[in-house]
C-alpha positions as CSV (number, residue, x, y, z in Angstrom):
1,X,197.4,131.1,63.2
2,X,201.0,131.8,63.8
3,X,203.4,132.0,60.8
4,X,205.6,129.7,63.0
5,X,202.9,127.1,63.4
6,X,202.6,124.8,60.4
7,X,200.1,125.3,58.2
8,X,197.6,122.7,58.0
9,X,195.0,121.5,54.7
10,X,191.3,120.7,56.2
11,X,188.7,118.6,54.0
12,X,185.3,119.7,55.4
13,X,182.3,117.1,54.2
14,X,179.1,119.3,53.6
15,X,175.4,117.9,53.3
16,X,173.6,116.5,50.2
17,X,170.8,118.8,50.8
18,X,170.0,118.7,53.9
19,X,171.1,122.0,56.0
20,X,170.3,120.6,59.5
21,X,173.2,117.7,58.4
22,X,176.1,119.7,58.9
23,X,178.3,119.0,62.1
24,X,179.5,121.6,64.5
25,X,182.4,120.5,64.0
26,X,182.2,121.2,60.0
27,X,180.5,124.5,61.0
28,X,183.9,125.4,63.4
29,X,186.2,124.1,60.4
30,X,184.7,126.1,57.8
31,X,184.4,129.6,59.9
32,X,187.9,128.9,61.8
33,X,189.8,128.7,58.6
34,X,192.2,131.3,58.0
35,X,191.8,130.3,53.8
36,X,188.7,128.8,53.0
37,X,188.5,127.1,49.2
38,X,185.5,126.1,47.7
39,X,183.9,124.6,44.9
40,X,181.7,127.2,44.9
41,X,182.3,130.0,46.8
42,X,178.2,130.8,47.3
43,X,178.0,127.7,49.1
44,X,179.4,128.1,52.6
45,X,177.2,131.0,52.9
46,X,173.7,129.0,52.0
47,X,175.1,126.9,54.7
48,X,175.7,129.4,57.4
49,X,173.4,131.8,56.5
50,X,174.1,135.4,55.0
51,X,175.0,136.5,58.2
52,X,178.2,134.3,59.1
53,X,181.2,135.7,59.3
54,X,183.7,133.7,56.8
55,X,187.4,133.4,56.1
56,X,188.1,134.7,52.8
57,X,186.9,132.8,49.8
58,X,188.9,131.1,46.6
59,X,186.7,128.6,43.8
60,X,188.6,125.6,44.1
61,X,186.4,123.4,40.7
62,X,187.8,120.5,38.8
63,X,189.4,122.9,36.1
64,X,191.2,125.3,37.7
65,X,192.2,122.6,40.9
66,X,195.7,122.4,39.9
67,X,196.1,125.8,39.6
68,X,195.1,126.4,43.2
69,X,198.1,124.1,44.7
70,X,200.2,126.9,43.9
71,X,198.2,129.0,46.1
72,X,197.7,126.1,48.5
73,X,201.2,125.5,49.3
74,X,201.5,129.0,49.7
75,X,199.1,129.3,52.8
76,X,200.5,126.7,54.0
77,X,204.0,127.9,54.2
78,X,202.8,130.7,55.8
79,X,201.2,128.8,58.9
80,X,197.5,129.2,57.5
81,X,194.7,126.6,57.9
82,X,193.0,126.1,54.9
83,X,189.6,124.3,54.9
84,X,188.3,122.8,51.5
85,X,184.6,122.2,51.3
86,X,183.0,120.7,47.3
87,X,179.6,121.3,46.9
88,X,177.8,118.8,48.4
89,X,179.5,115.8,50.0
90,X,183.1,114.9,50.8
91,X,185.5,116.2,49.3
92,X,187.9,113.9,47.0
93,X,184.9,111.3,47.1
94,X,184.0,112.0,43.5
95,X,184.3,115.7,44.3
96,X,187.6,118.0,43.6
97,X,190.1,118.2,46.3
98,X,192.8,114.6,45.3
99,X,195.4,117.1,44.2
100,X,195.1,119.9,46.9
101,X,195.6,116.5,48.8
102,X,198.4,115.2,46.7
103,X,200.2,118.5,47.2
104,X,200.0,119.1,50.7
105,X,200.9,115.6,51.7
106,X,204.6,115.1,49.0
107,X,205.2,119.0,51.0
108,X,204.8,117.5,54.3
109,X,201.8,119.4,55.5
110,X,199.3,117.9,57.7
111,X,196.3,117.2,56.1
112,X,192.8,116.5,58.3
113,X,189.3,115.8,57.6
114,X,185.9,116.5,59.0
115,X,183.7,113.6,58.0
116,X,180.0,114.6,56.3
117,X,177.3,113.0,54.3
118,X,178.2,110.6,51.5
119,X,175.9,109.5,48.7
120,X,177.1,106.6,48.0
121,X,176.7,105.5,51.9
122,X,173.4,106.9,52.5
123,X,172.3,104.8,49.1
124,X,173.6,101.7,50.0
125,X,172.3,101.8,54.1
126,X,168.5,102.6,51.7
127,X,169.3,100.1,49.2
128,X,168.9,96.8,51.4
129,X,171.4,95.0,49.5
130,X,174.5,93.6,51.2
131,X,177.3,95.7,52.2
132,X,180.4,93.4,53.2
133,X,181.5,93.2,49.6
134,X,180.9,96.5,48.0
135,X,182.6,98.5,44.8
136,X,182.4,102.1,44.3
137,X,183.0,103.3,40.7
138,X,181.5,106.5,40.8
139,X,180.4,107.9,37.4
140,X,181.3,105.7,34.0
141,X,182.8,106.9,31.4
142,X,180.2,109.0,28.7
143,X,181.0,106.1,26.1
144,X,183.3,104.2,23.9
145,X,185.6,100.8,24.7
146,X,185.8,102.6,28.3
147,X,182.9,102.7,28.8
148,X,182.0,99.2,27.5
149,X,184.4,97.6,29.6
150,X,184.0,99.0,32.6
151,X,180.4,97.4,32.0
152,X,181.5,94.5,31.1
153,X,183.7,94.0,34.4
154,X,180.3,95.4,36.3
155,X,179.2,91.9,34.5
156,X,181.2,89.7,36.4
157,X,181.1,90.7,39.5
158,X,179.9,89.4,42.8
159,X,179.7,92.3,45.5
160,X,177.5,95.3,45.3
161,X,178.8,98.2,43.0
162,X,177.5,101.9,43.9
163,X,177.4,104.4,40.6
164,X,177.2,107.8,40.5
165,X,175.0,109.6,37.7
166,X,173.1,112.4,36.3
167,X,169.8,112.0,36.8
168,X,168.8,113.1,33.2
169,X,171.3,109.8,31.8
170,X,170.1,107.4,34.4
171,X,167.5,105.9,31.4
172,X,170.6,105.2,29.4
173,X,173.0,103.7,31.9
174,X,169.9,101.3,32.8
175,X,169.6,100.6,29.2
176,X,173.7,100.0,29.0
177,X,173.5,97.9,32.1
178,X,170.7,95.7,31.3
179,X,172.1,95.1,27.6
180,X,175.7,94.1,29.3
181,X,174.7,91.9,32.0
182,X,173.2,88.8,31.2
183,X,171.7,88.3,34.1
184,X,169.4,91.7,34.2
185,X,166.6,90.2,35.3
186,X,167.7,88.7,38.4
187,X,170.0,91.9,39.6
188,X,168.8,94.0,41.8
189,X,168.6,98.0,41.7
190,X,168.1,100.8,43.8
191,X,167.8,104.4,42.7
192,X,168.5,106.7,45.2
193,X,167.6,110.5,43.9
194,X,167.2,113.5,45.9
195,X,169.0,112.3,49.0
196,X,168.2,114.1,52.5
197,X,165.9,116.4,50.7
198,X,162.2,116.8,51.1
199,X,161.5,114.6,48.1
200,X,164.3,111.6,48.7
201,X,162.9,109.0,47.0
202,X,164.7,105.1,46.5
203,X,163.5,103.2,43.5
204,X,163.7,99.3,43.9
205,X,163.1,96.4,41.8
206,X,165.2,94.2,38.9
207,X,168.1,95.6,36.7
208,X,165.4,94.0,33.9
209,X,162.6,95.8,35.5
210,X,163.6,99.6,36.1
211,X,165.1,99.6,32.4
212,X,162.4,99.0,31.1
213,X,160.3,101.5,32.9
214,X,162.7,104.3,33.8
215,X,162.5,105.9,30.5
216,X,162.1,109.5,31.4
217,X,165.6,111.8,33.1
218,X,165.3,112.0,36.8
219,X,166.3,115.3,39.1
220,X,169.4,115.9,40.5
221,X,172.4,113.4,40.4
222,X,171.5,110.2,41.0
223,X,173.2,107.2,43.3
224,X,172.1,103.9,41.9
225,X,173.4,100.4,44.0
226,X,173.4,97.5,41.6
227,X,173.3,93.8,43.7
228,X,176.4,91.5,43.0
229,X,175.8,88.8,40.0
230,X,174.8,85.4,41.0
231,X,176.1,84.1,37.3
232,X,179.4,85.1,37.3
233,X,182.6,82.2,37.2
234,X,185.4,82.0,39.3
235,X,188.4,79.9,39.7
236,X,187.3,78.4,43.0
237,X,185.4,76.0,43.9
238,X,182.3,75.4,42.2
239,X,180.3,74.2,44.9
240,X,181.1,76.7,46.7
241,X,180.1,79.2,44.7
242,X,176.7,77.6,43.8
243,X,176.3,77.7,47.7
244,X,177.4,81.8,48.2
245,X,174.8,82.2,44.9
246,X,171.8,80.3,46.7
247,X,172.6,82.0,50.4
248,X,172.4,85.7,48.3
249,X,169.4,84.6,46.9
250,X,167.9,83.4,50.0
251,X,168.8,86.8,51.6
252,X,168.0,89.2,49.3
253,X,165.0,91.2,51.2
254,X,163.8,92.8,48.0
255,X,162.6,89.4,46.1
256,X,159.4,88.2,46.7
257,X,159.4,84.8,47.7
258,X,158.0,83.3,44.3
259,X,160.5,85.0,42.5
260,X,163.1,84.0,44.8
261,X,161.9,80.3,44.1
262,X,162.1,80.8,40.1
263,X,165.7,81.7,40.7
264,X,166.7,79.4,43.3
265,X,165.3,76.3,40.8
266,X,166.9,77.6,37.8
267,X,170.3,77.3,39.7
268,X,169.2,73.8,41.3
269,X,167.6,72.0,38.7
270,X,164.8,71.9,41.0
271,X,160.7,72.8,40.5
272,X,160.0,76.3,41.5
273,X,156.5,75.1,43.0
274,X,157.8,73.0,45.6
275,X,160.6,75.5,46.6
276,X,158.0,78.0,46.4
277,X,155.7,75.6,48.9
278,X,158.9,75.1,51.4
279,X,159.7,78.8,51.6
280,X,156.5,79.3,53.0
281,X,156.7,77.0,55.2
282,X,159.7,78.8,56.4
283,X,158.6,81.3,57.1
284,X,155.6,80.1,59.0
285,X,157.9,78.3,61.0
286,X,159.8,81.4,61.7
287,X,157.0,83.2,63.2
288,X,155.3,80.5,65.3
């Protein structure tokens, strides 16, 4: 690019693990740069092959990040296109990149993104559980009174939260989780683990359930969707947050129907047996 022409930053999203998932568009981005920073620098080239021809290459991790804006804003003044790609994913979304950002934007540089694979996304379109009303908080902190409130506000609340973690610590947040939410055994989990790979796999069932047999570390990092309590109080009105509780409830394609009636009489006051009964005849009714 011309020195006259201003320089421009470019956030490139890469695939989880999938090759065949990167755009040509992100392919263009990446080998068009005039600067290209990376997370790790090996990883453009296991995406384009040993034979590409690439920009040259600067590590752009989380602890030397800020010492890259220096170089950054350099490029920048000078005209250059510089595309960011993080390892896997989008850039900034729980990856480096929020200060190359930061920078680029308080210098008045034009900053642009190619959109790629998100975990978080591709977990919760798996997961089956709604996503109108959803709350990414990425990973939790390792431990202490951070870490314990952040749980306890995961306690309290209604939409579907999306986590990020290592899949050899997964055992222990499910521990955490079920121990801090009082209503583990009606919360809903999905595991999503080696995502876009050969061996994705999505692990389903109660918040109650999976702690108790997830016990061992899983591969890779892990993307785990928890369902929205049904317990939690708000100040509106109660009736009308009895009725969003039993329309969830009713919904929720991962409960089997006698477990859905157990849940929907412990909120009504009601016998599980007869709900139980009506369901099926729901459903009957639904497909005559």
């Amino acid at each position: 690019m011309s020195a006259d022409a201003p320089g421009k930053l470019v956030l490139v999203g890469t695939p989880l693990g999938n090759r065949g998932d990167l755009s040509p568009r992100a392919r263009e981005a990446i080998v068009g740069a005039d600067v290209l920073f990376c997370e790790d620098t090996r990883s453009p080239l296991r995406l384009l092959g040993e034979g590409a021809t690439l920009p040259p290459r600067i590590s752009c991790f989380v602890a030397n990040e800020g010492e890259r804006v220096a170089l950054l804003l350099d490029n920048l003044a000078r005209g250059k296109v510089v595309a960011y790609v993080s390892e896997a994913g989008l850039p900034v979304w729980s990856d480096p990149g929020l200060r190359l950002v930061q920078a680029a934007v308080e210098a008045g540089y034009p900053v642009d993104v190619v959109p790629g694979p998100t975990a978080a996304a591709v977990a919760l379109c798996l997961s089956g559980l709604p996503a109108d009303d959803v709350r990414f908080l990425g990973f939790l902190p390792r431990g202490g009174p951070e870490r314990a409130e952040r749980l306890e506000s995961i306690a309290r609340e209604r939409g579907t939260v999306l986590l990020y973690e290592a899949g050899n610590r997964v055992p222990a947040l499910l521990r955490d989780l079920a121990a801090a939410l009082p209503d583990a055994d009606s919360r809903r989990v999905a595991i999503g683990r080696e995502l876009t790979k050969q061996h994705q796999e999505v692990l389903r069932g109660s918040l109650a359930e999976l702690a108790a047999t997830v016990d061992e570390a899983l591969r890779g990092e892990v993307t785990l969707v928890l369902g929205g309590s049904t317990q939690a109080q708000s100040a509106g009105d109660p009736a009308q947050d009895a009725a969003r509780a039993l329309w969830q409830l009713v919904c929720d394609p991962g409960l089997k129907p006698r477990e859905k009636a157990k849940q929907i009489a412990a909120l009504t006051g009601l016998e599980a047996r007869a709900i139980y009964e009506q369901l099926g005849a729901l459903r009957r009714g639904a497909g005559e």
